[in-house]
DRENDO-1510 file (C-alpha; in Angstrom, 1 decimal, always signed):
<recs>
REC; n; res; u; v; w
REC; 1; UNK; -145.9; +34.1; -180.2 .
REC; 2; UNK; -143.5; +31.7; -182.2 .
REC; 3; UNK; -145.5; +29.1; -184.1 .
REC; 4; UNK; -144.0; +25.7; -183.3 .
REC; 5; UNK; -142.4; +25.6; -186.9 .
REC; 6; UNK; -140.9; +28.7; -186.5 .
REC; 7; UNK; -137.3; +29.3; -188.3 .
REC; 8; UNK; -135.8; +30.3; -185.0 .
REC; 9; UNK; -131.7; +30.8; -185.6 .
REC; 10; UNK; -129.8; +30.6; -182.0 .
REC; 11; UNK; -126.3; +32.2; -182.6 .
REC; 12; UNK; -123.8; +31.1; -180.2 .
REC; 13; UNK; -125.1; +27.2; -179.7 .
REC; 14; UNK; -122.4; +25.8; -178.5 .
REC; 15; UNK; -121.6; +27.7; -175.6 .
REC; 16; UNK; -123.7; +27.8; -172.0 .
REC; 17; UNK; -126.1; +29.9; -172.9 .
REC; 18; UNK; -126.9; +28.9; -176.7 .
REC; 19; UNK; -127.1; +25.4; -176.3 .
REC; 20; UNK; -129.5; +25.9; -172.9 .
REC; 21; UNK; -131.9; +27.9; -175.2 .
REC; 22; UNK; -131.8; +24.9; -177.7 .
REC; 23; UNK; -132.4; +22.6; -175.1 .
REC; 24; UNK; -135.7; +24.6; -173.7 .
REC; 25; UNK; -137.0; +25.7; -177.0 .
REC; 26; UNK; -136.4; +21.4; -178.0 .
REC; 27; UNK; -138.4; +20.7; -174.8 .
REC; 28; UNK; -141.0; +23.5; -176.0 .
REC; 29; UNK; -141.4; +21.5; -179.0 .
REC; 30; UNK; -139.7; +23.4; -181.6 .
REC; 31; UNK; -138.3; +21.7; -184.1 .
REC; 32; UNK; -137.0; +24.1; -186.7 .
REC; 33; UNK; -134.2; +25.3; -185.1 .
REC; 34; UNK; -131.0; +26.4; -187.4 .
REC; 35; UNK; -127.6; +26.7; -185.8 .
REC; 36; UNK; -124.0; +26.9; -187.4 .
REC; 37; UNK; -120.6; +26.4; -185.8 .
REC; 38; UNK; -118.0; +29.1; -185.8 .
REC; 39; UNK; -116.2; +27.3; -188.5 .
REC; 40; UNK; -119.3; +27.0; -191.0 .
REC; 41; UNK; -119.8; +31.0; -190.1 .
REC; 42; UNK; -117.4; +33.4; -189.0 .
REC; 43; UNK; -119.8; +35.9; -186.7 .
REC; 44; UNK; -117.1; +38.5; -187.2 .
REC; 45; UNK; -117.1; +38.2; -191.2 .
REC; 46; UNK; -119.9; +40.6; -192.3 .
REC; 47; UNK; -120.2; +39.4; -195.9 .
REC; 48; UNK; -120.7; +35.6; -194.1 .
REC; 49; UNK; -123.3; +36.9; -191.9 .
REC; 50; UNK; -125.5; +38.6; -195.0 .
REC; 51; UNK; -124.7; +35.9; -197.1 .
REC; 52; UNK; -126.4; +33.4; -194.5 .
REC; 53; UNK; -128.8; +35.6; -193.4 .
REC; 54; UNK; -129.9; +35.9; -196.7 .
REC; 55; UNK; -129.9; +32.4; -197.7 .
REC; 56; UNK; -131.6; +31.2; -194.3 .
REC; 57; UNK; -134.0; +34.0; -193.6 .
REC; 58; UNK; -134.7; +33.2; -190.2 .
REC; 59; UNK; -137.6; +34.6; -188.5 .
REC; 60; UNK; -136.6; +34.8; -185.2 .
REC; 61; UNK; -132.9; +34.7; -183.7 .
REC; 62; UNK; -131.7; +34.2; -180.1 .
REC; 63; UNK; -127.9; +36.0; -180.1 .
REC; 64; UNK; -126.2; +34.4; -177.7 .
REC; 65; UNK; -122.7; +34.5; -179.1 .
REC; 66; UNK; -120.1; +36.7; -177.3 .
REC; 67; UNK; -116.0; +36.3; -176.7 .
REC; 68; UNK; -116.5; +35.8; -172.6 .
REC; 69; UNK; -113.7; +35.5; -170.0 .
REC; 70; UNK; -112.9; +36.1; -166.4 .
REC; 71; UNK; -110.9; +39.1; -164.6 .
REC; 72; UNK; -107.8; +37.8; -165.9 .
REC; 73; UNK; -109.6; +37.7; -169.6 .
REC; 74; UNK; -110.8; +40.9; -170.1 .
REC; 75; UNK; -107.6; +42.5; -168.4 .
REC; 76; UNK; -105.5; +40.5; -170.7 .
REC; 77; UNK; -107.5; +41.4; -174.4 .
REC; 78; UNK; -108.9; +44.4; -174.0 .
REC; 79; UNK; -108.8; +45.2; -177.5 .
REC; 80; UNK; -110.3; +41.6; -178.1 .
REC; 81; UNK; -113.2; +41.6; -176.2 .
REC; 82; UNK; -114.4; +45.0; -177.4 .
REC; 83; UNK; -113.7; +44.5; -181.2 .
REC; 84; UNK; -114.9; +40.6; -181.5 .
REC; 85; UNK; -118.4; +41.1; -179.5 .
REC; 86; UNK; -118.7; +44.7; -181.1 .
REC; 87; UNK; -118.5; +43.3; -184.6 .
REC; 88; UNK; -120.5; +40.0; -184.5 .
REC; 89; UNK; -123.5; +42.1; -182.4 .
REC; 90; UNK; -123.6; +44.9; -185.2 .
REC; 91; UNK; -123.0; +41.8; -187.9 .
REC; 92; UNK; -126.2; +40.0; -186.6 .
REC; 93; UNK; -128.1; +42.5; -185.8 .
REC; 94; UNK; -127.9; +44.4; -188.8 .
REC; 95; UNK; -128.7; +41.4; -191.2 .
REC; 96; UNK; -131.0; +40.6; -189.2 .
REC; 97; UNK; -133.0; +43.8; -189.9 .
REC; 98; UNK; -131.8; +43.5; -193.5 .
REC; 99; UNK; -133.6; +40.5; -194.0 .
REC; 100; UNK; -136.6; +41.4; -192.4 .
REC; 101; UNK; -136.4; +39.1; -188.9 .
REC; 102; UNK; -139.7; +39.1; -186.9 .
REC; 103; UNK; -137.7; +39.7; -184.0 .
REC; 104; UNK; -134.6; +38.9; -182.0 .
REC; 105; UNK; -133.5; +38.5; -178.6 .
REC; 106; UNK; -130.0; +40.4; -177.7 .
REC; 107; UNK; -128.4; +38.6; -174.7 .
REC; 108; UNK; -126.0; +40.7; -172.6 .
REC; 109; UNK; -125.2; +40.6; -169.1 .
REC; 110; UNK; -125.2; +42.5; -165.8 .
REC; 111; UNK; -121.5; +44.0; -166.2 .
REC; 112; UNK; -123.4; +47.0; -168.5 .
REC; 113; UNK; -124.8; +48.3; -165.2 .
REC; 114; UNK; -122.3; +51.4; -163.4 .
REC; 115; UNK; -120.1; +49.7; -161.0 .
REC; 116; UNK; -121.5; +51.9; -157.8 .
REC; 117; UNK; -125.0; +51.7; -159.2 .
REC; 118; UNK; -127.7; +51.6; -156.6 .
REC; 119; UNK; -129.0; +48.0; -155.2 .
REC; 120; UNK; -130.6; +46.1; -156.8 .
REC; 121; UNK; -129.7; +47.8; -160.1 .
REC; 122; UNK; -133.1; +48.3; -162.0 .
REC; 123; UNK; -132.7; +48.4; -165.9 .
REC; 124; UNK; -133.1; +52.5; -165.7 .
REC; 125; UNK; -129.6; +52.4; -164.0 .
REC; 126; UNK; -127.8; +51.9; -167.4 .
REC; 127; UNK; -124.9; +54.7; -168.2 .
REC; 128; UNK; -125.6; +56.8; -165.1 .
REC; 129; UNK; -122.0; +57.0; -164.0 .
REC; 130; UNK; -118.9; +55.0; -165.2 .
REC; 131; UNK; -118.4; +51.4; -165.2 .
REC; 132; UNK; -116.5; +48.5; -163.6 .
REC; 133; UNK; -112.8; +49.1; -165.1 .
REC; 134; UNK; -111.8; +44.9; -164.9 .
REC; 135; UNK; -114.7; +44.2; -167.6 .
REC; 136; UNK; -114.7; +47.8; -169.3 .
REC; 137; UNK; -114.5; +46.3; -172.7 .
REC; 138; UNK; -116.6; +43.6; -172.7 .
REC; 139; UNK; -119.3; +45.8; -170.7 .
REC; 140; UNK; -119.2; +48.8; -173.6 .
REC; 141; UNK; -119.6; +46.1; -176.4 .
REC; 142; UNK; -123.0; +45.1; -174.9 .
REC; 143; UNK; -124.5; +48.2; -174.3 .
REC; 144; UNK; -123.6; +48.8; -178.0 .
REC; 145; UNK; -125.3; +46.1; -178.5 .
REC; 146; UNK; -128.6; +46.4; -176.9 .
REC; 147; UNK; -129.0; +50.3; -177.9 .
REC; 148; UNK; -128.3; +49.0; -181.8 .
REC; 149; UNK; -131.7; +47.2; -181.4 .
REC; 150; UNK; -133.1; +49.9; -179.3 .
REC; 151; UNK; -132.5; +52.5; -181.9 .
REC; 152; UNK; -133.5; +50.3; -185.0 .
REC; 153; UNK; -137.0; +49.8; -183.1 .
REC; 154; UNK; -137.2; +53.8; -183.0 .
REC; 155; UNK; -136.3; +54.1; -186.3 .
REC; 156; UNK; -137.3; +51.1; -188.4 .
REC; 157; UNK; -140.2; +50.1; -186.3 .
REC; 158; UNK; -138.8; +46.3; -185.6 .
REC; 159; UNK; -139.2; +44.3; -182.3 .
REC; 160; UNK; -136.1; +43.6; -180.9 .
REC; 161; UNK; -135.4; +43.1; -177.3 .
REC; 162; UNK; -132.6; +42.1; -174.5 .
REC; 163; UNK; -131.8; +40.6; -172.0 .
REC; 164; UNK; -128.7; +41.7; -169.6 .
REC; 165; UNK; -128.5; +38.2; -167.2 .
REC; 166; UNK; -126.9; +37.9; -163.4 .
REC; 167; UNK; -123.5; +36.0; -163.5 .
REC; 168; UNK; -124.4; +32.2; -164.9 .
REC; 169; UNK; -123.3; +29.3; -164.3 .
REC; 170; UNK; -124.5; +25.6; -165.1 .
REC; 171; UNK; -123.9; +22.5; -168.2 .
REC; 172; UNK; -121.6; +23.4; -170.8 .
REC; 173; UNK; -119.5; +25.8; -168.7 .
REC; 174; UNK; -116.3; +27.1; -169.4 .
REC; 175; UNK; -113.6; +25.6; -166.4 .
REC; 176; UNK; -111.0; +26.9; -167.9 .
REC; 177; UNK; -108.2; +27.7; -164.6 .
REC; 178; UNK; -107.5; +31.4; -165.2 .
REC; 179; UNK; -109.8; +32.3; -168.0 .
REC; 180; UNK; -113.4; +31.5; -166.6 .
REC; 181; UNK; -116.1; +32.8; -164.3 .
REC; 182; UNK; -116.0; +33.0; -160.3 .
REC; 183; UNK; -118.4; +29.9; -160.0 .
REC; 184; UNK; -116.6; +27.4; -162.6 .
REC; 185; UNK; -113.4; +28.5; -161.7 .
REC; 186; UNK; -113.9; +27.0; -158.4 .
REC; 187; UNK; -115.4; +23.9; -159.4 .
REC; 188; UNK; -112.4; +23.3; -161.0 .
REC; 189; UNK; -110.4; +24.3; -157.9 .
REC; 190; UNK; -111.6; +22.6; -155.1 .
REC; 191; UNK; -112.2; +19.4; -157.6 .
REC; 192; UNK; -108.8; +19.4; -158.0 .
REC; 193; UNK; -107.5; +19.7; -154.2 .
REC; 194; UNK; -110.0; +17.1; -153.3 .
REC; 195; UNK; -108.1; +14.9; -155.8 .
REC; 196; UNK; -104.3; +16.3; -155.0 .
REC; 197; UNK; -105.8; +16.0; -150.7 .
REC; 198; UNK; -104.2; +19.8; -150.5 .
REC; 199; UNK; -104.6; +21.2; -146.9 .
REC; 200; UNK; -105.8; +24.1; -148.5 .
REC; 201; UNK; -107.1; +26.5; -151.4 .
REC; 202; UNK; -106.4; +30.1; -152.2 .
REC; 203; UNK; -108.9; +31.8; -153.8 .
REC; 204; UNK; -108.5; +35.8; -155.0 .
REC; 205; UNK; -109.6; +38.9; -153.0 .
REC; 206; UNK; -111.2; +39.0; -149.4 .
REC; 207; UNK; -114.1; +37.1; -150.5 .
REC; 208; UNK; -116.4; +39.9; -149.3 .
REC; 209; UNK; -118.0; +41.2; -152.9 .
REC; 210; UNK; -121.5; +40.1; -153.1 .
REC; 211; UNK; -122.8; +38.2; -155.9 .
REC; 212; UNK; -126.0; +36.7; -157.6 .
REC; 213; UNK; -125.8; +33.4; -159.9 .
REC; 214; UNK; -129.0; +32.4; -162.2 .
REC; 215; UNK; -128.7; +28.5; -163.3 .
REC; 216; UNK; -128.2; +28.7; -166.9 .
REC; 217; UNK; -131.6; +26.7; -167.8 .
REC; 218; UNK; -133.1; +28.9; -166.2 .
REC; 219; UNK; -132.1; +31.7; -168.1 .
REC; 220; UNK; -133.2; +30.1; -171.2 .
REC; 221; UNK; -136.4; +29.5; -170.0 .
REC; 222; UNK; -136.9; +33.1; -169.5 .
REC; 223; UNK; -135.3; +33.9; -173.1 .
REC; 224; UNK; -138.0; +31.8; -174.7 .
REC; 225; UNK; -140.4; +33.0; -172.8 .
REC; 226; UNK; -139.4; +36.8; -173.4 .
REC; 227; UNK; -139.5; +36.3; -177.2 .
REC; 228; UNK; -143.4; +34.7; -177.0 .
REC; 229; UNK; -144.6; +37.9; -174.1 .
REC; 230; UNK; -142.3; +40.8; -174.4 .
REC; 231; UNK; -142.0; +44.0; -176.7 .
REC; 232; UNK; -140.3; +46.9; -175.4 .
REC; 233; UNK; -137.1; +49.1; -176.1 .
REC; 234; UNK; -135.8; +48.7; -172.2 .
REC; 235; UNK; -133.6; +45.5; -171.5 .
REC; 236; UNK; -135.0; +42.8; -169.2 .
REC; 237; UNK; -132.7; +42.2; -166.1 .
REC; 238; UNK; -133.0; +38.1; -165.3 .
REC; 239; UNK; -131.8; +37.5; -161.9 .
REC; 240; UNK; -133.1; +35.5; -158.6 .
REC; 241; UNK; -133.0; +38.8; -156.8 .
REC; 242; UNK; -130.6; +36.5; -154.3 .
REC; 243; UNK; -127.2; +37.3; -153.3 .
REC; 244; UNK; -124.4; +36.0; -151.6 .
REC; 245; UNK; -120.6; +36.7; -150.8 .
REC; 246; UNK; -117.8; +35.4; -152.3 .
REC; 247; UNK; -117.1; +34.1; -149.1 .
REC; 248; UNK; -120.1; +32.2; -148.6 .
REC; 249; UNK; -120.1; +31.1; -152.4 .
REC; 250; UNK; -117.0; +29.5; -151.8 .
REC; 251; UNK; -117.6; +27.4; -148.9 .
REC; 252; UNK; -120.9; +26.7; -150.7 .
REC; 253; UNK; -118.8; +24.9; -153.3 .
REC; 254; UNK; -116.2; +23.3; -151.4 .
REC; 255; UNK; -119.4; +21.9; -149.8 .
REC; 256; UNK; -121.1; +20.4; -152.7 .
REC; 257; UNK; -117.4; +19.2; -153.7 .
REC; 258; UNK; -116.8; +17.1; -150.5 .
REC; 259; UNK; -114.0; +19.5; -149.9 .
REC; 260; UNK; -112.6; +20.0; -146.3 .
REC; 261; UNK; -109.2; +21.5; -146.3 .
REC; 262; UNK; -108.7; +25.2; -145.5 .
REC; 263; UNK; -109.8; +28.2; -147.4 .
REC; 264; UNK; -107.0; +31.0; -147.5 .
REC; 265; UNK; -107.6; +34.5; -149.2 .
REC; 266; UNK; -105.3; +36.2; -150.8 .
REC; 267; UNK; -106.6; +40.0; -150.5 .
REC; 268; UNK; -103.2; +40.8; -153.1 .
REC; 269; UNK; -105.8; +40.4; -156.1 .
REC; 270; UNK; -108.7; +42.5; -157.4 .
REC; 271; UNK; -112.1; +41.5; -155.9 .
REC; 272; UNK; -114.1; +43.3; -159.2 .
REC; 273; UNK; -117.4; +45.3; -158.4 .
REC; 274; UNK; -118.0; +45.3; -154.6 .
REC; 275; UNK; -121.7; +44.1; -155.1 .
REC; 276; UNK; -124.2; +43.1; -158.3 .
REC; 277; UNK; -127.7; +42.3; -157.7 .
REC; 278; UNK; -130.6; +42.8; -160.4 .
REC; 279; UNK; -133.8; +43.9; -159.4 .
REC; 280; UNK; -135.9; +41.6; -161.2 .
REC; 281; UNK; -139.1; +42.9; -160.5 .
REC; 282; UNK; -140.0; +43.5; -164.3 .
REC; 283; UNK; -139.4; +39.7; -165.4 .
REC; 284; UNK; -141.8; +38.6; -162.1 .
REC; 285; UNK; -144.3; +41.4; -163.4 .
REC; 286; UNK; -144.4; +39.7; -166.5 .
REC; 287; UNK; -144.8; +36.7; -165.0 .
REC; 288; UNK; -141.7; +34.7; -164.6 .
REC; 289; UNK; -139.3; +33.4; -162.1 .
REC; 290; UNK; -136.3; +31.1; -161.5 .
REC; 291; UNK; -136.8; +27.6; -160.1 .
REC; 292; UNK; -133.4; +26.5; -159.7 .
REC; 293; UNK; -131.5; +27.1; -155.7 .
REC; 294; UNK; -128.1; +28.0; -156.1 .
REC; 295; UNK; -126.8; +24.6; -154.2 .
REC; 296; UNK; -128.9; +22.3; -156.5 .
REC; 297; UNK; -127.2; +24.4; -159.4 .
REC; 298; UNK; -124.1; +23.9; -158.4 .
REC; 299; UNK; -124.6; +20.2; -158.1 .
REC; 300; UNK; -125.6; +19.9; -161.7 .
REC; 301; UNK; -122.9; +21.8; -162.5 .
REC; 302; UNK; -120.6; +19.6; -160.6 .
REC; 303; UNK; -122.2; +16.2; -162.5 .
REC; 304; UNK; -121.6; +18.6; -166.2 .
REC; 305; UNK; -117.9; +19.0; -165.0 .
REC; 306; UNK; -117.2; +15.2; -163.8 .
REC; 307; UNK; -118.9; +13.9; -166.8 .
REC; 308; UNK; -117.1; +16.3; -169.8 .
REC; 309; UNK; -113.7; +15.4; -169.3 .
REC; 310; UNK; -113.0; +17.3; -172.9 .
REC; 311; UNK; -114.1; +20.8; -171.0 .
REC; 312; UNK; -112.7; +19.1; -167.4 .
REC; 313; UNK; -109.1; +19.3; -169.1 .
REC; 314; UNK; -109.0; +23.0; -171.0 .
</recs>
């Protein structure tokens, strides 16, 4: 268990998932929280990571950093993906260890699992045949990830865990036209043709892949509550063991939106991995599970995007 004036270090803070975990472990009453922006530390920049590792010393870190993107993202910078999340996991990870960190929490996401894996995927899936080609990059980054702490438990004896999340969505969200998630991406679109009063939208694919969405606070929730309850080498799949189509996702949003024009599909563009759903019966052994319903999620998330004009615009 973290004592309440814990050095915890969250890396990443300023995107979804790092600023959620600030914001539960605040509301859990920790106060000692350390964070740095990617201008005070380059993640990528070993000799900056040791150097404020070393000064800092934290005694527990939350890596939530990570170079995300959409289809169009990871198709576009291969290269990118793979080097920048590759090097600022190993950076972390490896200081941390250096500098003798009571634990850390790896966070990766659901895109590790093999893109025909059995349904729901259980943790034990990982690398039993080959992976989702449109997030290849990204996808062999994390498992390098999480296997870097699963091997320095087996050899150095340290505590450090993961977490591979469902597909997220919520405040601080990336709405970026091209360049972000299914779920944002269509905030942002049917926002928009409400505005404009299009007839219609187009959205990619047939809309028949099935997905799974975890409200980001909820996520964070769980990752606090990992770091206080859980020990093991194995990652810890956080889901809602719920899934949807794309189809139904979409009309889900134009819903919440106040949208009623027409939806037309363009089946011309990639639908990704015909279905991702995480077995989630570890976390709800150990005693956890989400509170938030997909069409009060999206809500909030509607409200984060109307009220954030900054991230409205990018």
């Amino acid at each position: 268990m973290m004592n309440q004036d814990a050095k915890i270090y969250v890396a990443g803070h300023r995107g979804m998932v790092g600023s959620a975990i600030v914001r539960e472990l605040n509301r859990q009453g920790y106060h000692n929280i350390i964070t740095r922006t990617h201008r005070e530390l380059n993640l990528c920049r070993q000799a900056e990571v040791e150097e404020f590792f070393a000064q800092n010393r934290p005694e527990y870190v939350f890596l939530a950093a990570a170079k995300v993107g959409g289809i169009i993202a990871n198709q576009e910078a291969l290269a990118d993906f793979m080097y920048d999340n590759m090097t600022l996991e190993m950076n972390v990870i490896h200081a941390a260890w250096e500098n003798g960190c009571k634990k850390l929490e790896f966070l990766g996401s659901s895109c590790i699992y093999p893109r025909m894996a059995p349904q729901p995927m259980k943790e034990g899936c990982l690398m039993t045949s080959e992976l989702e080609k449109t997030n290849e990059a990204y996808a062999l980054a994390k498992i390098s990830g999480l296997k870097y702490c699963e091997f320095l438990n087996k050899q150095y004896g340290t505590n450090y865990i993961s977490v591979m999340p469902t597909n997220l969505y919520g405040p601080n969200d990336n709405y970026h036209p091209t360049h972000s998630h299914v779920l944002p991406a269509l905030i942002r679109r049917f926002h928009e043709a409400k505005e404009q009063k299009l007839p219609f939208v187009t959205c990619w694919g047939d809309g028949s892949p099935l997905r799974e969405f975890l409200y980001v606070d909820d996520l964070a929730n769980l990752c606090v509550f990992l770091m206080n309850h859980y020990s093991g080498d194995e990652t810890v799949n956080a889901g809602t063991g719920k899934e949807l189509s794309i189809r139904e996702l979409t009309e889900l949003v134009a819903k919440v939106i106040g949208y009623d024009g027409e939806i037309k599909w363009d089946a011309g563009k990639p639908n990704g991995t015909p279905r991702k759903l995480l077995d989630v019966s570890k976390s709800a052994a150990l005693g956890w599970t989400y509170q938030t319903e997909l069409e009060e999620g999206i809500r909030l998330s509607y409200e984060d995007f109307l009220n954030n004009p900054v991230r409205a615009e990018r």
